[in-house]
C-alpha positions as CSV (number, residue, x, y, z in Angstrom):
1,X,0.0,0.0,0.0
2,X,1.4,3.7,-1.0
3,X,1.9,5.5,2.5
4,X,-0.6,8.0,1.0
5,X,-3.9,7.4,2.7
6,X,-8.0,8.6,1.0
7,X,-11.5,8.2,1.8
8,X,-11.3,4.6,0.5
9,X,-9.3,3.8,3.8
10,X,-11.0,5.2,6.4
11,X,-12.0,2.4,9.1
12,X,-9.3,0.2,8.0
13,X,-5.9,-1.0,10.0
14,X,-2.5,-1.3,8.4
15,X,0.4,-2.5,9.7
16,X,4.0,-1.0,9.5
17,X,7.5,-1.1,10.1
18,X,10.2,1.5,10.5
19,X,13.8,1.0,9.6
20,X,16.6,4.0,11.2
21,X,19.7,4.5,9.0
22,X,21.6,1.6,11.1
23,X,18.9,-0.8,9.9
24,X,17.4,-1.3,13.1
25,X,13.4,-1.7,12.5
26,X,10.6,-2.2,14.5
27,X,6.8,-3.0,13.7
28,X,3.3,-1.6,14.7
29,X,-0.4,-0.7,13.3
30,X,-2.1,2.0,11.9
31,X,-5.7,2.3,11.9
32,X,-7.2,5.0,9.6
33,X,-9.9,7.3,11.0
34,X,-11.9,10.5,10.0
35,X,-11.8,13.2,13.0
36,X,-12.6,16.2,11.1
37,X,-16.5,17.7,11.5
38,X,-17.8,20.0,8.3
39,X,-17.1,23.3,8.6
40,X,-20.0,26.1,8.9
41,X,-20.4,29.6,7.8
42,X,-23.3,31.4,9.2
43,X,-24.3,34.6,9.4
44,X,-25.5,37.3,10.9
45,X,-28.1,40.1,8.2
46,X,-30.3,43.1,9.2
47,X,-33.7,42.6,6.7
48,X,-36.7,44.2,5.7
49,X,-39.9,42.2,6.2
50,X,-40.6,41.9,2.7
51,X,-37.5,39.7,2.4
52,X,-38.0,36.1,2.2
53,X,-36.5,33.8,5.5
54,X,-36.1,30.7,3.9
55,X,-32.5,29.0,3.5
56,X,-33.2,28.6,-0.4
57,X,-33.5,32.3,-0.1
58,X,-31.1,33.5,2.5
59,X,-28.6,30.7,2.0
60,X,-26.9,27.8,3.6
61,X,-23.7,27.6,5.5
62,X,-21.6,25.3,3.2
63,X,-18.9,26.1,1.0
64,X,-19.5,27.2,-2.8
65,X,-18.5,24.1,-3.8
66,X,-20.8,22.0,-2.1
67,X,-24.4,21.6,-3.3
68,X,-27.6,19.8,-2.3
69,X,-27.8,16.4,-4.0
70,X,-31.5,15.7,-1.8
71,X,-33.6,17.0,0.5
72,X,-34.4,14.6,2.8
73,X,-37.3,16.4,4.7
74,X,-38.4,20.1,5.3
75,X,-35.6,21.3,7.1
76,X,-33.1,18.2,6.6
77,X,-30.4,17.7,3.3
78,X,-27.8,15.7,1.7
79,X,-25.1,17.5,1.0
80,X,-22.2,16.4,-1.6
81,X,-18.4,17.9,-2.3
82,X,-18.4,19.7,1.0
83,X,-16.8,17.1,3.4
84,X,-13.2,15.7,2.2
85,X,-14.9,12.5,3.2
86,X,-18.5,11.4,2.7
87,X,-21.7,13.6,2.3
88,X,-23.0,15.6,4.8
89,X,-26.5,15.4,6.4
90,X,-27.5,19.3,7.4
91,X,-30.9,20.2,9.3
92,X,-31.8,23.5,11.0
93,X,-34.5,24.8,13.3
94,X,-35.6,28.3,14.0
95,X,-36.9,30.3,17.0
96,X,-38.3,33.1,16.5
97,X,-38.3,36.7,18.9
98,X,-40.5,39.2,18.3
99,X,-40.9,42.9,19.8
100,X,-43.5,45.5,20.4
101,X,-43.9,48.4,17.9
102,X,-41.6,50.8,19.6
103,X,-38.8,48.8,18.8
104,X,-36.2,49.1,15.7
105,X,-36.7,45.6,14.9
106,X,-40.5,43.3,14.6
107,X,-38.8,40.4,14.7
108,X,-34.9,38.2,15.1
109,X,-34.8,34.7,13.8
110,X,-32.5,32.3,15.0
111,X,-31.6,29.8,12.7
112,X,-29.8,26.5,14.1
113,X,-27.8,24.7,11.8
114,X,-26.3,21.2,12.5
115,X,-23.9,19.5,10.3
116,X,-23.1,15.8,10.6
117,X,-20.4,13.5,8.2
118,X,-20.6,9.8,7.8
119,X,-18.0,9.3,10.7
120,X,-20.2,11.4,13.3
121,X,-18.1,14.2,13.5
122,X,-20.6,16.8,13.8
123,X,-20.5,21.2,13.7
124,X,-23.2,23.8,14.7
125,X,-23.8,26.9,14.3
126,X,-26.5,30.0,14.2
127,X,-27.6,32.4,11.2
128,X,-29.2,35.6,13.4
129,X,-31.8,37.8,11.0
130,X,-33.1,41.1,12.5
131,X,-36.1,41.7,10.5
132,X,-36.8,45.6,10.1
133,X,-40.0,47.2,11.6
134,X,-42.0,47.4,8.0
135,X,-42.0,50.5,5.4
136,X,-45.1,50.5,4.1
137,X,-44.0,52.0,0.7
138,X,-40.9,49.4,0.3
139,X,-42.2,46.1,2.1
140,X,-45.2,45.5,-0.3
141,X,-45.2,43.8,-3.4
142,X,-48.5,44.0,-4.8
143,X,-49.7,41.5,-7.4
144,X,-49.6,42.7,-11.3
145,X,-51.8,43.4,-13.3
146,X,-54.0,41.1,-16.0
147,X,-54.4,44.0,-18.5
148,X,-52.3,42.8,-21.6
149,X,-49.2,44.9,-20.2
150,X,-48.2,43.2,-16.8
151,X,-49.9,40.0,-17.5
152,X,-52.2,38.5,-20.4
153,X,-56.3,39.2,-20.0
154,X,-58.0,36.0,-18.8
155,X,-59.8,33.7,-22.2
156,X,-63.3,33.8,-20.6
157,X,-63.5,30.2,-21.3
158,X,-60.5,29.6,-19.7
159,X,-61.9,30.7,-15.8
160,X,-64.3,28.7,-14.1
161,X,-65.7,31.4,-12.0
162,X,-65.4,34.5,-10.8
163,X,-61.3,35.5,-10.8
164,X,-60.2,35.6,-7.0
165,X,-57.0,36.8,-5.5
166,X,-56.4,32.9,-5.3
167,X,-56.2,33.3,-9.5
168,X,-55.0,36.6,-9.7
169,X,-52.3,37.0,-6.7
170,X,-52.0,39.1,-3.2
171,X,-49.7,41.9,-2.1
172,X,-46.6,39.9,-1.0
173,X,-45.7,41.0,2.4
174,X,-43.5,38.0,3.8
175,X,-42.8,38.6,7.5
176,X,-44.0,41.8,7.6
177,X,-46.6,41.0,10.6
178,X,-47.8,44.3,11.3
179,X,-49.4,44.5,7.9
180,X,-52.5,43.9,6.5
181,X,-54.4,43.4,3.4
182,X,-57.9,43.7,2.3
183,X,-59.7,44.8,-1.4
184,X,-62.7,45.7,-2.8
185,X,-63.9,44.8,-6.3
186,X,-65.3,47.0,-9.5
187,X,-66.9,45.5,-11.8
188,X,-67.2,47.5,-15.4
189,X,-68.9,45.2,-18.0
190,X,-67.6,45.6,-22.0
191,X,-69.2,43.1,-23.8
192,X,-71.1,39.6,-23.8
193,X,-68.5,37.6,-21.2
194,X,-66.0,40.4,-21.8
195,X,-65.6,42.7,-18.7
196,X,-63.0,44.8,-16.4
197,X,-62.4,44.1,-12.5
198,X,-60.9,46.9,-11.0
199,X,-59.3,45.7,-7.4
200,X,-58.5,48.2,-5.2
201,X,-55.8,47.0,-2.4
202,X,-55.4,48.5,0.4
203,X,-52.8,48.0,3.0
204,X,-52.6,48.8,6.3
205,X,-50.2,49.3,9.5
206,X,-51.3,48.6,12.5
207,X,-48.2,49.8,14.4
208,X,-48.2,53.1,12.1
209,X,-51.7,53.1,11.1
210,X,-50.4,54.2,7.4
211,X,-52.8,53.3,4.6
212,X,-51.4,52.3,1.2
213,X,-54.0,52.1,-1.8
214,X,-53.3,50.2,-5.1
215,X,-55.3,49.6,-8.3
216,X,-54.8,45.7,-10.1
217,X,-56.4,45.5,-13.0
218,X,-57.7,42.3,-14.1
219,X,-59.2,41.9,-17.5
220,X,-61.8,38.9,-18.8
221,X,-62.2,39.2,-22.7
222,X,-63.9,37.8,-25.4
223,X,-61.8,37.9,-28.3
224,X,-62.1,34.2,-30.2
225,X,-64.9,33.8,-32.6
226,X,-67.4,31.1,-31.7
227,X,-66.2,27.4,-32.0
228,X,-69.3,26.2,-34.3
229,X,-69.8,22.6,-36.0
230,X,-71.4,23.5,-39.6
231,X,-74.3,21.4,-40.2
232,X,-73.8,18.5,-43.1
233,X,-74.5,19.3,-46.6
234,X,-77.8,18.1,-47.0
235,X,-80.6,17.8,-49.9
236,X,-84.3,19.6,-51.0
237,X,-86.7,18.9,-53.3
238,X,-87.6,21.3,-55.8
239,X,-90.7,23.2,-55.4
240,X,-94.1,21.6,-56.7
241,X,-94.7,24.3,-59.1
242,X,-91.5,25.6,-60.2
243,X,-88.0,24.0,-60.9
244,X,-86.1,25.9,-57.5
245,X,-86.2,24.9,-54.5
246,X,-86.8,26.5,-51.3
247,X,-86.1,25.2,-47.8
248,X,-85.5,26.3,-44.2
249,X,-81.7,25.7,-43.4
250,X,-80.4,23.8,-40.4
251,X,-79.3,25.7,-37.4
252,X,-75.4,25.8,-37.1
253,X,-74.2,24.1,-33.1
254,X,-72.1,26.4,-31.3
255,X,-69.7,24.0,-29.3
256,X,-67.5,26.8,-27.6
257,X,-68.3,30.3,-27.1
258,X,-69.1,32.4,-23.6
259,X,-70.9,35.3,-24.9
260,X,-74.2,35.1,-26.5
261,X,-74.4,34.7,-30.1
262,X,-76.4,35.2,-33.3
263,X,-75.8,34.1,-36.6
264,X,-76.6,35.2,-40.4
265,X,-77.1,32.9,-43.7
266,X,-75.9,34.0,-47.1
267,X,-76.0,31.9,-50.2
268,X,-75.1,31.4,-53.8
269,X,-74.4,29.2,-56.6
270,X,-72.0,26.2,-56.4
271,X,-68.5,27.1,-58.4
272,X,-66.9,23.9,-59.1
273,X,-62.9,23.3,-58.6
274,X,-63.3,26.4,-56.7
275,X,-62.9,27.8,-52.8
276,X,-66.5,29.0,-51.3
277,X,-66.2,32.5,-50.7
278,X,-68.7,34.2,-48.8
279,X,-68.5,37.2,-51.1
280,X,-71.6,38.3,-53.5
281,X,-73.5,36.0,-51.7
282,X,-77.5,36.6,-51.4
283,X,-78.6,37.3,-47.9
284,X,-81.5,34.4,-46.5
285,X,-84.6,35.7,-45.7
286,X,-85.2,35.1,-41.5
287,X,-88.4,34.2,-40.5
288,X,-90.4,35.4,-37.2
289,X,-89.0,32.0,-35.7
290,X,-85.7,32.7,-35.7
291,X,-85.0,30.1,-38.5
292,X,-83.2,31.2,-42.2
293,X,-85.5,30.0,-45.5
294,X,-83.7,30.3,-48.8
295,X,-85.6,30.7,-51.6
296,X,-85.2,29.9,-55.5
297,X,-82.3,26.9,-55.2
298,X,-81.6,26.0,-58.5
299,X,-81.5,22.7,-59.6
300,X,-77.9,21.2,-57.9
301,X,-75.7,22.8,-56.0
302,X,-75.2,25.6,-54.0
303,X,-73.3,27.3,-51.0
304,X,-75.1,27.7,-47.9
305,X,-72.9,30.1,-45.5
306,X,-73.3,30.6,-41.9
307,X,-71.5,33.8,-40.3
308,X,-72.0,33.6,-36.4
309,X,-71.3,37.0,-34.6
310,X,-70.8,37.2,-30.7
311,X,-71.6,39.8,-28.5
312,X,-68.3,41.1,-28.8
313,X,-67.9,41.4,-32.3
314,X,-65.8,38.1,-32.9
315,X,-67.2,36.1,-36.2
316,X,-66.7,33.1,-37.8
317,X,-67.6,32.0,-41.3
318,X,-68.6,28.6,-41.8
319,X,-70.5,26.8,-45.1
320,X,-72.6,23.9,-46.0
321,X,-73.7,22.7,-49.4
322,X,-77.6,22.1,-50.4
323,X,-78.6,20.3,-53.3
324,X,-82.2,20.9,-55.1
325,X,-83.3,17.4,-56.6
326,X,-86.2,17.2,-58.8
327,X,-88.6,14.3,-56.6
328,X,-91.8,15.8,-57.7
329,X,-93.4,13.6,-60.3
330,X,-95.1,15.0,-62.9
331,X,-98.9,15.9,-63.8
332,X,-100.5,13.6,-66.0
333,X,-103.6,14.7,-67.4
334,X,-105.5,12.6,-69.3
335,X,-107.9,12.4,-72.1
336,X,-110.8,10.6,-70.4
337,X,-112.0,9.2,-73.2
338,X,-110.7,8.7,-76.8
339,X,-111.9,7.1,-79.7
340,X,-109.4,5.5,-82.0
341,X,-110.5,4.6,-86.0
342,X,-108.7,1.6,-87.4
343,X,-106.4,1.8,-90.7
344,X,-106.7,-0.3,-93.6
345,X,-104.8,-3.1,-92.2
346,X,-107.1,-3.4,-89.1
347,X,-105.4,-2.0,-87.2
348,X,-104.7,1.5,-85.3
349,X,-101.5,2.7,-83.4
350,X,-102.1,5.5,-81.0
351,X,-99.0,7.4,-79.6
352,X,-98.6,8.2,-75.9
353,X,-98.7,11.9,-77.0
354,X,-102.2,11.6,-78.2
355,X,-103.2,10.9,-74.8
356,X,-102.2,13.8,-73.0
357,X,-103.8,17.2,-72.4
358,X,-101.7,19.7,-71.5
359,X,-99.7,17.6,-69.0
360,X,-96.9,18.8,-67.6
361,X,-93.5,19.2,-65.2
362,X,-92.0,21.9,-62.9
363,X,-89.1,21.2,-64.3
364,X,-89.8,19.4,-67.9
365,X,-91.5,16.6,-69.4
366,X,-89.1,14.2,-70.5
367,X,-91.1,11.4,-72.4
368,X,-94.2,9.7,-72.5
369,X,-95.2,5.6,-72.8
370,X,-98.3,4.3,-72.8
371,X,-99.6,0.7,-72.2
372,X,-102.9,-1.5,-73.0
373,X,-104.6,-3.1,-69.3
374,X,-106.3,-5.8,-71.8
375,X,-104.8,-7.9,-74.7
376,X,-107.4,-8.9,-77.7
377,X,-104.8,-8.7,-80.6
378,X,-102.4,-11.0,-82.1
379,X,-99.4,-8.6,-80.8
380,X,-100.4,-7.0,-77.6
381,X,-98.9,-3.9,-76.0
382,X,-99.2,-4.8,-72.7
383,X,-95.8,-3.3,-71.6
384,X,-95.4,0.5,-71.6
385,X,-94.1,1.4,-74.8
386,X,-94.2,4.5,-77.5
387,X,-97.6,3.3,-78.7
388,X,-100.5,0.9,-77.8
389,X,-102.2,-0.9,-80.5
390,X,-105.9,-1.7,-81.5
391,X,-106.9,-4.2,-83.7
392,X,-110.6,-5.4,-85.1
393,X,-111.1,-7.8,-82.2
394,X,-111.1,-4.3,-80.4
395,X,-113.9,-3.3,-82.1
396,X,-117.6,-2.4,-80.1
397,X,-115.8,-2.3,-76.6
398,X,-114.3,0.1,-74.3
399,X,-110.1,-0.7,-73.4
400,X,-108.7,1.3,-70.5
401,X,-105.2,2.3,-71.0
402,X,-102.4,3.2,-68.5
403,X,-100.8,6.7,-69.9
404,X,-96.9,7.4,-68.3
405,X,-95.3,10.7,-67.9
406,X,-91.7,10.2,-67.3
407,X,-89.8,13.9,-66.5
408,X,-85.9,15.0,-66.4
409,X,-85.3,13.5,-63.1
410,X,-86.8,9.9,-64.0
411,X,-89.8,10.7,-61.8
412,X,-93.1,9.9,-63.2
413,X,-97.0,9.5,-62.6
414,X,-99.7,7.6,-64.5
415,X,-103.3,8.7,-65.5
416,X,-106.0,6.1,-66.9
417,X,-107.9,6.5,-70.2
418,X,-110.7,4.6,-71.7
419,X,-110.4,3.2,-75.7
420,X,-113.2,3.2,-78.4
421,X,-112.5,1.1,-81.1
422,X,-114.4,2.0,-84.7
423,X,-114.2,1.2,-87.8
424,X,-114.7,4.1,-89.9
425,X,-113.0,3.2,-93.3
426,X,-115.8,1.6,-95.9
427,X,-114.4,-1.8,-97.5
428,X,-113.2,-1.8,-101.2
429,X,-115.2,-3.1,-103.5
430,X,-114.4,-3.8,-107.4
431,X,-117.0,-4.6,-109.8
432,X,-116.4,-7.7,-112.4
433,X,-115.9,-5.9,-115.8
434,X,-118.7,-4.8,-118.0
435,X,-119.7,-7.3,-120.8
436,X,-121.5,-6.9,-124.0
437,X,-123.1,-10.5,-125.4
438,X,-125.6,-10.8,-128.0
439,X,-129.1,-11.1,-127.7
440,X,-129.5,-14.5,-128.4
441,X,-126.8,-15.1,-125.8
442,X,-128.3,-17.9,-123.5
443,X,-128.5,-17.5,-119.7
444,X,-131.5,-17.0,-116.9
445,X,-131.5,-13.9,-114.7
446,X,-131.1,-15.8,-111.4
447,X,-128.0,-16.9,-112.3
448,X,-126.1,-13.8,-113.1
449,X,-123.1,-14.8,-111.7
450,X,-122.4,-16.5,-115.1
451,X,-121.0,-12.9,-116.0
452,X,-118.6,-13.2,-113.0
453,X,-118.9,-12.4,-109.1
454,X,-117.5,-10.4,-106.0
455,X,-115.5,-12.7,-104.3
456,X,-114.3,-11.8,-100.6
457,X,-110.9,-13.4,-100.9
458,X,-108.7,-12.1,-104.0
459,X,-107.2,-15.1,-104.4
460,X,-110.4,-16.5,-104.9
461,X,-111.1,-14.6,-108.4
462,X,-112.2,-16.6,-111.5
463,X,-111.8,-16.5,-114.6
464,X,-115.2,-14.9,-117.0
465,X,-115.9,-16.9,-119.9
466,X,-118.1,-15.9,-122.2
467,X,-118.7,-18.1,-125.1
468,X,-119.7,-15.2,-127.7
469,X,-118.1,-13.7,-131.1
470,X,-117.2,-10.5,-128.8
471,X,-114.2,-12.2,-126.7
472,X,-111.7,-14.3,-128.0
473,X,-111.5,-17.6,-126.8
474,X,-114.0,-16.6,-124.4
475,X,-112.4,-14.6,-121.8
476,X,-114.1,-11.6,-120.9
477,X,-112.0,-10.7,-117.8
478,X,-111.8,-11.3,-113.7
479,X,-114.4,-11.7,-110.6
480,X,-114.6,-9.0,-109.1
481,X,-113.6,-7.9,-105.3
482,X,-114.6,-6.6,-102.0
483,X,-112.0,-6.4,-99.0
484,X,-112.6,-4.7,-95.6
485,X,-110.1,-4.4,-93.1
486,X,-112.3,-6.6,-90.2
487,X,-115.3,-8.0,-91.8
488,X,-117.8,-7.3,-94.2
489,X,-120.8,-8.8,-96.0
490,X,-121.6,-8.3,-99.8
491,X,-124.6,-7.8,-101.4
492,X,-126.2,-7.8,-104.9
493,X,-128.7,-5.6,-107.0
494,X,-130.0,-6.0,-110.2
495,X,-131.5,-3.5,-112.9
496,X,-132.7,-4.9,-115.6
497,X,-133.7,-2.9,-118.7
498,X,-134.0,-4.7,-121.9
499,X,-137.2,-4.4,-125.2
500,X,-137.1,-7.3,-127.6
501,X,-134.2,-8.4,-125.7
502,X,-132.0,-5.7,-126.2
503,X,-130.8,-3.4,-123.4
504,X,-129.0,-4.0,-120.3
505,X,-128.5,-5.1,-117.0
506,X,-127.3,-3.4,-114.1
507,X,-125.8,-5.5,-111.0
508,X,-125.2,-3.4,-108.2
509,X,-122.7,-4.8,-105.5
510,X,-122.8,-3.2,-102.5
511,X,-119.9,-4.2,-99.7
512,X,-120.7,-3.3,-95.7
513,X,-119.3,-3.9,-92.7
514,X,-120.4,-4.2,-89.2
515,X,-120.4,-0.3,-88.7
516,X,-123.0,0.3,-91.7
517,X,-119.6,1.7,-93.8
518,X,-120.5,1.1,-96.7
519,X,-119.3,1.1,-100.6
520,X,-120.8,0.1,-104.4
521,X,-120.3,-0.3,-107.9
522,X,-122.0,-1.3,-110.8
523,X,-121.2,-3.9,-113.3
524,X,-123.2,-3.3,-116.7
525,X,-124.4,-6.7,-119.2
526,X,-125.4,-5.5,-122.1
527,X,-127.4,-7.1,-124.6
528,X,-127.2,-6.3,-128.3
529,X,-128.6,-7.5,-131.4
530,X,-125.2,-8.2,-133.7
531,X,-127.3,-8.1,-136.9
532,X,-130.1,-5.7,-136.5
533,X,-132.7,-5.1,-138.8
534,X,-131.9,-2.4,-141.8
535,X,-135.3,-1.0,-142.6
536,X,-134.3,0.7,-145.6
537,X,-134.6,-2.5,-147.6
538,X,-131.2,-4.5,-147.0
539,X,-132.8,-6.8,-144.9
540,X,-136.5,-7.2,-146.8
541,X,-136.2,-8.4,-150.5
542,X,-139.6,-6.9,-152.1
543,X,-141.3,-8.4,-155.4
544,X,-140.6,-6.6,-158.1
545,X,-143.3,-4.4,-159.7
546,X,-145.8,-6.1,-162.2
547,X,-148.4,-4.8,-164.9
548,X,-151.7,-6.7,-165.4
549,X,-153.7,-6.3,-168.4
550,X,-157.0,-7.1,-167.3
551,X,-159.7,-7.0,-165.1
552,X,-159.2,-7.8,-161.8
């Protein structure tokens, strides 16, 4: 071991031995030991009784060196890098002696401090304050002010009651005993939550019976806008009669603000890829109620913007969207009753338009389609469609049909109409062609039809053949026909004029259907003599002219 000795031996024994310059030696033991106490420094200050008596304040008797590495207790510490040894434990305790007002000093404190290393070793000693009778003018620390220039204002929403000295501070007068405090409150009122305390302090000494007076001014302001949730964009219908909408407008929810509150609502058309401004909006008109109504929404979008105003002025702009849908169906109105004449074919088409009377859409009619509630016909139209058709099984019997207005927004509405079927075209009818035979031609008038017929069916026609010197080989032409487009029933009327049978005969056909249309022509026979008699003496061979001589 080096015959220098630390901390690291203390309580340990080492033995030794000593040699003299002869080289005589002899042994013994050394046992290594601290002895030596901290060292204090205390002292002795006059004070005033604003001054603050605690040792953080006043100081502690160590060295600079040394600093507190714990406090142990209220009035106890470890100390470090004071003691050449260990840390030191330091406490204190005070007494306290006070005096009448006559005296120079209210009050002497006595501070006891005791030091103690690791070993035990142990020191002691006193820090004396004389504490100054109290100035009034230089003792008193009053508390500042929360006016925006000492201190910031109070948010209103930030107290939870009424600000008390316990928020806003008290005159600090530390030891100065003979004082007291007291205050009295003015209350000036700005705006809404916003107002202005005014707290007069006043001090007083009751060994001098001076009176000091201070003014803190303590502010509470309103100066954030109101913290509001903006309703959810949210849809209208249009209007039954026009294509704009108008609705009343959701009330905003104001989730922070202390003061009261009102709020305006401005609106204008949707800009898309574009920020919503509140400028050039339209102002909403406000109802007795309290509650906004916008008026004349076109169809889609548009900004709805809510600017809420506090009783201090503070406002915030917030928007919503609203967007006008077209819901409201159109209005059908209906032919009650139409009538409906079939074509040629038998048949008749009528177009959804034909069934409508002046219907119509707040915002515009987009289409119609119509459909038949009964099916009679070989191709019904029992599914809405452009048309409906009618055909001749139709005929004599009322059909209700099912008209559909469809508008721009896919709404629609249906009105019912009741269907007449006629038949108002007369059937075709087309004679056999006139013949000429001779007189001596053979035939009976009940059985005409030797000089053709009407048939019903064209493909039913014949052939006329007339065996007489007028036709060639006979053929004097076709049946005749009648077609209708439903049904129809032919009948037959005969003339006949002939003297010394020569003349003619007139057959008549006349074709009608089931609704009395009806239509006729006339086939003329006529009858001629191929060889008539010449009078004037080419057909009569007279005697010639004779003379008798005689009597007769």
């Amino acid at each position: 071991h080096p015959n220098l000795f630390d901390v690291n031996d203390i309580g340990k024994s080492f033995q030794f031995q000593v040699f003299n310059v002869c080289g005589n030696s002899c042994w013994g033991m050394v046992s290594i030991e601290d002895k030596l106490p901290p060292e204090l420094t205390c002292r002795h200050d006059s004070l005033r009784c604003k001054a603050s008596l605690l040792p953080e304040d006043r100081g502690f008797p160590f060295p600079p060196t040394a600093f507190i590495a714990e406090k142990i207790s209220d009035k106890k510490y470890r100390v470090s890098n004071w003691d050449a040894c260990t840390d030191v434990e330091l406490s204190y305790d005070d007494s306290l002696a006070q005096f009448s007002c006559d005296e120079e000093f209210t009050k002497v404190l006595y501070r006891r401090w005791y030091a103690v290393d690791a070993s035990g070793n142990y020191a002691i000693c006193y820090d004396t304050f004389s504490v100054y009778r109290p100035d009034i003018e230089l003792d008193v620390m009053f508390p500042p002010s929360y006016d925006g220039f000492d201190e910031p204002p109070f948010y209103c929403l930030d107290l939870s009651g009424y600000p008390t000295p316990d928020l806003t501070g008290i005159p600090i007068m530390a030891s100065c005993m003979t004082l007291q405090a007291t205050y009295t409150d003015t209350r000036i009122n700005v705006c809404g939550a916003s107002y202005k305390i005014l707290r007069k302090w006043t001090i007083l000494d009751w060994c001098s019976s001076d009176i000091l007076e201070r003014y803190q001014v303590i502010k509470v302001v309103d100066d954030r806008p109101p913290v509001v949730d903006c309703p959810d964009d949210f849809t209208v219908s249009t209007d039954v009669y026009t294509c704009t909408g108008s609705t009343f407008v959701p009330e905003p929810t104001v989730t922070e603000e202390c003061s009261s509150w009102d709020y305006e609502v401005f609106y204008k058309p949707y800009e898309p890829n574009t920020q919503p401004s509140i400028g050039g909006a339209a102002a909403a008109v406000r109802y007795p109620n309290g509650r906004y109504y916008l008026t004349d929404l076109p169809l889609g979008m548009t900004w709805v913007f809510y600017r809420l105003t506090d009783a201090c002025g503070n406002y915030i702009v917030c928007n919503t969207t609203v967007e006008v849908l077209d819901a409201i169906p159109p209005v059908p109105i209906c032919d009650e009753h139409t009538v409906v004449s079939l074509t040629l074919d038998g048949t008749g088409k009528i177009f959804a338009e034909t069934f409508t009377d002046l219907s119509y859409d707040n915002c515009g009619i987009d289409y119609f389609e119509v459909r038949r509630m009964d099916s009679a016909c070989i191709n019904p139209t029992v599914d809405f469609g452009p048309y409906v058709l009618f055909c001749c099984e139709d005929i004599g019997e009322s059909h209700m049909v099912e008209f559909r207005v469809w508008d721009l927004a896919s709404n629609s509405n249906t009105c019912m109409v009741e269907v007449d079927v006629q038949d108002k075209i007369p059937p075709t009818v087309v004679c056999p062609p006139n013949i000429t035979v001779s007189c001596r031609f053979d035939f009976f008038f009940d059985e005409l039809d030797i000089f053709g017929s009407v048939v019903t069916d064209v493909n039913d026609r014949d052939s006329i053949v007339v065996d007489e010197l007028y036709y060639r080989d006979g053929f004097a032409g076709f049946d005749g026909y009648a077609i209708d487009a439903c049904s129809m029933t032919v009948m037959e009327d005969d003339s006949i004029d002939l003297k010394c049978g020569q003349g003619t005969i007139m057959r008549t056909f006349t074709a009608v259907d089931p609704f009395n249309n009806r239509k006729s022509c006339t086939q003329t026979i006529y009858l001629e003599d191929p060889m008539p008699f010449n009078y004037t003496g080419l057909d009569i061979s007279f005697p010639n002219d004779t003379t008798i001589n005689g009597c007769i």
